[in-house]
Structure formats: C-alpha cells, structure tokens
N, C-alpha and C positions, 0 to 999 in steps of 0.2 A: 297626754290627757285624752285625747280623741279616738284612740286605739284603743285607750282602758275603757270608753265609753263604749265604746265597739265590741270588745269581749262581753263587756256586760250585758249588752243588748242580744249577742247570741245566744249566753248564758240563760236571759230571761222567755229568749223564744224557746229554746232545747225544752225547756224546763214546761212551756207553755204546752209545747207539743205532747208530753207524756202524760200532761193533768189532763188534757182533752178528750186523748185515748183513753185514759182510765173513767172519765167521767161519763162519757156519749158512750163506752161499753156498758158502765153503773146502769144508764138511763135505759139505754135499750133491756138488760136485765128487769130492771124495775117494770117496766113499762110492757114485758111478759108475765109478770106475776096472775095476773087476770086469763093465764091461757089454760089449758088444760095441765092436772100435773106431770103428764110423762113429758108431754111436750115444754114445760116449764124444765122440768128435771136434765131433760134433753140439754135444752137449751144453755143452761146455766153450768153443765158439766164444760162443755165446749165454750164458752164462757171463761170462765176459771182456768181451764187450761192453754186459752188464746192466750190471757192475761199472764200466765205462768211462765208461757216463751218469751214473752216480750219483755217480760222482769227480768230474768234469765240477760238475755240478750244485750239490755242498756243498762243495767249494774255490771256486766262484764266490761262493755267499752270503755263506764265511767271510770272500772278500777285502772283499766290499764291508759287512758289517757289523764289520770292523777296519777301516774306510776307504783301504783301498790298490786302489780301485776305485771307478770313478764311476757306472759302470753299475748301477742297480738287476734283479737277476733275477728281482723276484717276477714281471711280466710272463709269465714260461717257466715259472713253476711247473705248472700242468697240463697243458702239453705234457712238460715231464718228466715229469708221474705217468704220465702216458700210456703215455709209450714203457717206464716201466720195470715198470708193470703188464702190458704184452705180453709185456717179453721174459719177464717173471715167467712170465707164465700161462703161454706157450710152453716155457719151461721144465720148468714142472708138468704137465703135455701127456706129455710125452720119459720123466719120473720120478719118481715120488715121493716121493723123497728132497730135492728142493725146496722144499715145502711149507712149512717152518719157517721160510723167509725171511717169509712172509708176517707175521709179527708185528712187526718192523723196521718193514713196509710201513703195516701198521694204523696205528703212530703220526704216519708221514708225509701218511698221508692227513687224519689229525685234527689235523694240527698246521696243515697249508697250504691246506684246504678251510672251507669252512664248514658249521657244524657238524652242519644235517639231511644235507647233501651225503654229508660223511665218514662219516657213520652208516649212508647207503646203501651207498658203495660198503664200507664193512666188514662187511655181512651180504654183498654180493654176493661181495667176495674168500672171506668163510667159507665159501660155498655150491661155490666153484668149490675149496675146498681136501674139503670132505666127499668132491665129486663126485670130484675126481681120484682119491681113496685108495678111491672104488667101484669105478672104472674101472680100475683098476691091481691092485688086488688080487682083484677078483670077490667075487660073492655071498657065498661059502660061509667067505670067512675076513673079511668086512666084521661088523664089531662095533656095537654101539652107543655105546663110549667114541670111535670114532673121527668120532662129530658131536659130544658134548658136550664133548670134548675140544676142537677147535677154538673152538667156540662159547664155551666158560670165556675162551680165550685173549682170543676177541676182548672181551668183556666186560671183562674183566684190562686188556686196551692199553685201552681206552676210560675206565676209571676213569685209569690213570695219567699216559694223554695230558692229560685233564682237569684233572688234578691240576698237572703242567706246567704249563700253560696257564694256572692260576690262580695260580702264582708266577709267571712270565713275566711277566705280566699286573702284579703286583704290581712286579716290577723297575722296570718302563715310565715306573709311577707314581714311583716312587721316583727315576727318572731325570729326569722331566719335573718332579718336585719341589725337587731340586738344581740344575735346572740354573737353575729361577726364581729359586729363592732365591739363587744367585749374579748373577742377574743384575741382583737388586735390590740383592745387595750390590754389586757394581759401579757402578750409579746413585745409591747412596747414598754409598759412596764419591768419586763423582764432583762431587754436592751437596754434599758435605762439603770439598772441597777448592776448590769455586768458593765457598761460603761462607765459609771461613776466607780464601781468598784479596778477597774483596768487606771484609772485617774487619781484613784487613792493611792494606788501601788506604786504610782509613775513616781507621784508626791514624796511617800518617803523613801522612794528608790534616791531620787534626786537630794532629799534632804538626808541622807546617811551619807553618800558619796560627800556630799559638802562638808560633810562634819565628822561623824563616826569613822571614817573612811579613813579622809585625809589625815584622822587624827591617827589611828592604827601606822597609816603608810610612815607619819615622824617620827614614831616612836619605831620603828623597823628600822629604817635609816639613821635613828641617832644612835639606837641598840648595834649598830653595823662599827659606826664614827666607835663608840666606846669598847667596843670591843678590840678596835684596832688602837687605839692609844694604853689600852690595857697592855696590849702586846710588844709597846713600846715602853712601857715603865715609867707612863705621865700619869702621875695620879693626880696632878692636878688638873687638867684638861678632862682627864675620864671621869674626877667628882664632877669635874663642871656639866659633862653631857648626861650622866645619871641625873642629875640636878634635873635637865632638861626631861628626862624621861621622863621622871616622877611628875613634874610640871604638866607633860602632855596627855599623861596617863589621868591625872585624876581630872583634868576639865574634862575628857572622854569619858569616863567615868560616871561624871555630872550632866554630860549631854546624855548618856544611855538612860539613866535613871530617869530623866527628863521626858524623853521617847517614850517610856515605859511606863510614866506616869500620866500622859495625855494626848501621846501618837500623835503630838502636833510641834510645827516646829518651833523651834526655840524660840521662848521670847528676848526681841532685841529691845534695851529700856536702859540703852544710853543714849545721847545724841549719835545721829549715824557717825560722825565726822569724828568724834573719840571713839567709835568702833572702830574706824576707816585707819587712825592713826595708831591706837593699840594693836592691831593687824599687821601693818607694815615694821611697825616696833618687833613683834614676834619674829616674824620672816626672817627680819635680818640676826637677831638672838638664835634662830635655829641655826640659820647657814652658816654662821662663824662658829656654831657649838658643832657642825660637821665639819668644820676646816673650811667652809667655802666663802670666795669673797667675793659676797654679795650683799650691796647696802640698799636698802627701798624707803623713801623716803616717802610724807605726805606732803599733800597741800589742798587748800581747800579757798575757792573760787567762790565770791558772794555767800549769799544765807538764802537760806531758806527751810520750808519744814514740807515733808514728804508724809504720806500714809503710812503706817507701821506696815504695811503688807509690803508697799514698796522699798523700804528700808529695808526689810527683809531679804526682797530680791536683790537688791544692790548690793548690799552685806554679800552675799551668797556667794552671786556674781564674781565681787572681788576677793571671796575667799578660793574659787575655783582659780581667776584667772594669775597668783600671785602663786597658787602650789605647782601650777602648770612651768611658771616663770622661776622655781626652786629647783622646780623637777629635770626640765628641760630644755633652758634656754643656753642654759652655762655663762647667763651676763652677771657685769659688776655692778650694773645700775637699775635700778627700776625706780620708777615714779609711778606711785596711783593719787590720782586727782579727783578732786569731787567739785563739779561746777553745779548754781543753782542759775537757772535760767528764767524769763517771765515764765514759760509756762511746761519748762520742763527742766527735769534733773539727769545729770549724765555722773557716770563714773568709769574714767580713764585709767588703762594700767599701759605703759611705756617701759620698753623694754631694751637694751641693747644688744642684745642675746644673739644667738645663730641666727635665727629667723627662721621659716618653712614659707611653702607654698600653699596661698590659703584652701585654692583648684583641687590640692591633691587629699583634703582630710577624708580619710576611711571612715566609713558609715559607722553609727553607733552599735557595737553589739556586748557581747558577752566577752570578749575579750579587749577590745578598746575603751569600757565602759562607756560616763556619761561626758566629759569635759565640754570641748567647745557644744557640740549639736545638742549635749544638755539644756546648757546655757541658755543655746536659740529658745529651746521650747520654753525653758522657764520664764523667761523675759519678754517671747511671744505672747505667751499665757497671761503676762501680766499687762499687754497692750504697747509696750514698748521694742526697741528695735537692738540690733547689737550686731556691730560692724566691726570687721577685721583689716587691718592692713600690714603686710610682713611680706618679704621673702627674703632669700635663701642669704645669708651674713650681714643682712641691715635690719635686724631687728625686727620687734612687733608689738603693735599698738591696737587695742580693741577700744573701743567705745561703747559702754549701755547708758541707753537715753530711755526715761520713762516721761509720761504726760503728767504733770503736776495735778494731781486732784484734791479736793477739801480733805486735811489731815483730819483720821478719826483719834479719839484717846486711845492711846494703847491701855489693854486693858491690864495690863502690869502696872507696877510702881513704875514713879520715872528713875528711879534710881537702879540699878543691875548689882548685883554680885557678881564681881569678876570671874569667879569659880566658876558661873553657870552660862556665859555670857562668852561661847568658841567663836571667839575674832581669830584664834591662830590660822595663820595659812597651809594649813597642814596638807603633806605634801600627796598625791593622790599614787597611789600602790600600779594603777594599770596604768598602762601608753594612753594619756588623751589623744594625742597628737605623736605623729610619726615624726619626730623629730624636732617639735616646739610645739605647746598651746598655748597661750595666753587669754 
C-alpha cells in the first residue's frame, strides 16, 4: 500500500511538472501579447516550437515506459535537453517574461543527467536567468531579490528533484523486488506441481504393482501349472487352474476398469480383518491350484477400527508381503496376523521359508521393481514403520505398525463386491527380493 502511494505521488509530480512548463510557457506568451508584432510573432514561433520538442520528447518516454513502444529514448535525452535549453535561452534573449520556465527545466536537467552534471548546468541556467533580468531591465531598477530569488528557486528544484529521485529510486526496488518474488513463485509453483506430479506416479506405480501386477504375474504362473497338467492328461486339475485363471483374470479386470474409472485406489469396504482373511484364503487356493504346498492361515489379535487410508495401506502391505511369501520363500506355512493395539495397529506375515539377508536387498529399480523398499515408502508415507527379520533357512517375519488415528467414513458403502474388492495375493512377475521378500 505505501509503494502504491509512492507511485502515485510520482505520477502526480511527473504530471505536475509538464502542466507547469506548458502553463509558465502559456503565461510568458500571453504576457508578450502587448509587445511589438514581429517581436510577438518572434517570440511565439519559438514558443510553439520549444513546446513541440518537449511533447515530442515526453509522449515518447510515456509510450515506451507504458510499453506501447520498443524504442528506448534515453539515447536522445541530451540532445533534447539541448535543443530545449536553446530555444529556452533564446527565448529569454527576446523577454523576460520567460524566465519561470526555467524551474520545469531545473528538474529535468536533474532528473536525466548526472548529478555533478545537473548541478552545473543548474547554476549555469541561474546565471543566464540573473543575466537576462540585468539585461532586460538595466542597472537602475536591477534588485538584489532578483539573484536570490532565482538562486532560492534553483536550490528549491534541486532539494525536490532529489527527493523524487529517491522515491523513484525506491519504486525500482520495490519493482525489481515483486517482480523476483513472483518469479520464484512461479518456480516454486512449478516444483511443486512436478513434485506432486513425480508423487502421483509413485502412487499408482505402487498401487498397480499391488494389484494389476501381482494379478497379471497369477494368471502367468497358473497359465504355466495348466499348461503343464494339460500335458499330463489331468483334466481335472487343468479345469481346476483355468477355474483359477478366469477367477484371477476378471477381479483384474475389475481393478483396471476401477483405475480407469477414478485413477484412485481401490476402495477397501469390508472390515480390514475379512480382507486380511479372504487374502490368505486365496494364497493358499492359488498355491495348491499350482501344485504347491503352501497353507497361510489368519488370526486376528483384539479389535479395533483404523482410517480407510490406513486399511489400505495394511491391505496392500499384506498383499505385497504374501505374493513375495508365494513367489519366493518355498515355505509350507505362513501366518499373517493383525493385532490392534492402544494406539496402534500392526500387520504380521510369518514365514517359514528360505529366508534371505535383510543387509543384502538390491536397490529398487526397473528390473527389481517395487517389493520390500516399496513397501518402506508406502508405509513411511503413511507415518508408520515396517521391520524385517529373516536370514538365510530360518525364515521371515515383517511387521507394519501404523499410529491409530480418529477412523474417517469411508466414503464407499460399508458393504464391498467381492469382484471389485483384490485381497488376492497375487503373485508379483519381477524378483522383489534376491531370494525371498516378505
């Protein structure tokens, strides 16, 4: 507000300064009318044409500092002081009733020169305003008010030119300080929307791996199992894994469409703990529909109720950590556990598997995909923690622990369509883990 009031105050001097010149030119005009006509005629050509450079001059600057002009005139600026201090002085020469233009003039010299510069030629215009009114008037009616008089004036423009100049000055800043800080809002805004936009990607990078993925990778591996019992002449066992195919293929199916319909993840709108249990139901119906004998059992430790967001994560969690435990462990047991705690909720998946070394998991990239270091971040992300313990022939045991916060409604029914609703643990297509994840 105080910088706009500052523009405005320039704006009203600038403005002040050219009605001055035109008007104290008007008067000195006028106030020749009573002289002879050449000398009148004289006077008023040179007049009009002071007047014509100076319009010339400050409609130029005005176009090009409102930008409807590409041309910069400061280059012409002392050739215009030039010409408009001749025809001035020329002027004052004819009559001296001119003379009071000179104060208009003082500012312009000190606004567009530099500043030992303007200080000379402002004693030199005072000197040639004293002289004229010697030379015009004679000895005997020449005063002494008529040198300190000018000389006050030029004093007077030189404080207020200054004064100018150090708001101007101040605008500048205030210009050059807006216009940075827009500019860094703009950069920041633009970091801020490739970063949200790098966080969306992560998102359903994460949330396809969980789902779409794992479900693709079961239908490959039961596609494999039926192929091979095909070749064996068990038609029953091979309707049994097409069975599973079909089964895996259309809740993928229903998760895509899902994706596709709200690029958000699936809503969960069963109790976590009948997600948690329908999950580990599936595992084990897959692995026995590839031949493998593997049983994963539930259990579920006290009550309680979680934010949908975090149900999510835990779901995810343990649909990661049981396709790892399908994929990779080659055990006959797993247990996933869901304990509720005073003030937080964990979900346990227990393995008896190979095992691995937790030290040695390879960085996440494009060919190890998202598994365990996914996990971290999703579970990071959500304020919660997630712990490994395993090596090499005694199995592996993870834990995610989240902080219990005030459950919101989900904004689903509470009820789910099974169809819509990937608890399978579908088995994930790349190496999470060199030799076991969980």
């Amino acid at each position: 507000m105080e910088t706009t009031s500052t523009a405005q105050v320039l704006r009203a001097l600038r403005l002040a300064l050219h009605v001055s010149f035109a008007g104290l030119l008007l008067l000195g005009v006028l106030r020749m009318a009573s002289d002879p006509p050449m000398k009148f005629a004289w006077s008023l050509c040179l007049a009009c044409l002071l007047a014509a450079v100076y319009l010339v001059g400050t409609v130029w600057e005005n176009r090009y500092a409102h930008g409807r002009s590409d041309r910069n005139p400061r280059f012409l600026a002392i050739p215009w002081l030039v010409m408009i201090s001749v025809l001035w002085g020329a002027l004052v020469l004819m009559s001296v009733d001119f003379i009071s233009v000179v104060f208009p003039l003082f500012f312009l010299f000190l606004l567009l020169l530099p500043r030992a510069v303007a200080l000379a030629c402002v004693v030199v215009m005072t000197g040639v305003v004293v002289l004229s009114q010697r030379l015009h008037i004679g000895a005997d009616e020449f005063t002494s008010a008529m040198v300190y008089g000018p000389a006050l004036g030029a004093v007077f423009s030189v404080i207020m030119a200054s004064s100018y100049r150090a708001m101007y000055q101040d605008v500048l800043r205030y210009q050059r300080t807006l216009t940075a800080l827009e500019n860094t809002r703009s950069e920041l805004a633009r970091t801020e929307r490739a970063a949200g936009q790098a966080t969306e990607r992560e998102r359903l990078a994460r949330e396809i791996h969980d789902t779409l993925a794992q479900g693709l990778s079961s239908i490959v591996l039961m596609s494999r199992a039926a192929r091979s019992s095909l070749s064996e002449v068990d038609m029953r066992r091979t309707d049994e894994r097409l069975g599973t195919i079909e089964t895996a293929a259309s809740e993928n199916l229903a998760e895509a469409r899902r994706f596709v319909h709200n690029l958000s993840s699936p809503a969960l709108a069963v109790p976590l703990a009948d997600a948690l249990r329908q999950l580990s139901e599936r595992t084990t119906e897959q692995a026995r529909a590839r031949g493998e004998d593997l049983t994963v059992t539930f259990t579920e430790d006290g009550a309680g109720q979680a934010e949908f967001a975090q149900q999510t994560v835990l779901l995810r969690a343990a649909q990661t950590l049981l396709a790892n435990v399908a994929s990779h462990a080659h055990a006959r047991q797993a247990v996933a556990s869901l304990s509720w705690w005073e003030h937080e909720v964990s979900v346990d998946v227990v393995d008896n598997g190979v095992g691995f070394s937790p030290d040695r998991l390879p960085p996440r990239d494009g060919s190890n995909g998202f598994g365990l270091p996914g996990l971290h971040e999703r579970v990071t992300a959500a304020g919660g923690i997630a712990t490994v313990e395993s090596a090499p022939g005694d199995g592996t045991a993870v834990t995610v622990r989240l902080p219990l916060k005030p459950p919101r409604p989900n904004p689903a029914s509470s009820l789910v369509d099974p169809a819509l609703n990937s608890t399978e643990p579908q088995s994930s297509p790349d190496n999470d883990l060199s030799g076991e994840s969980s």
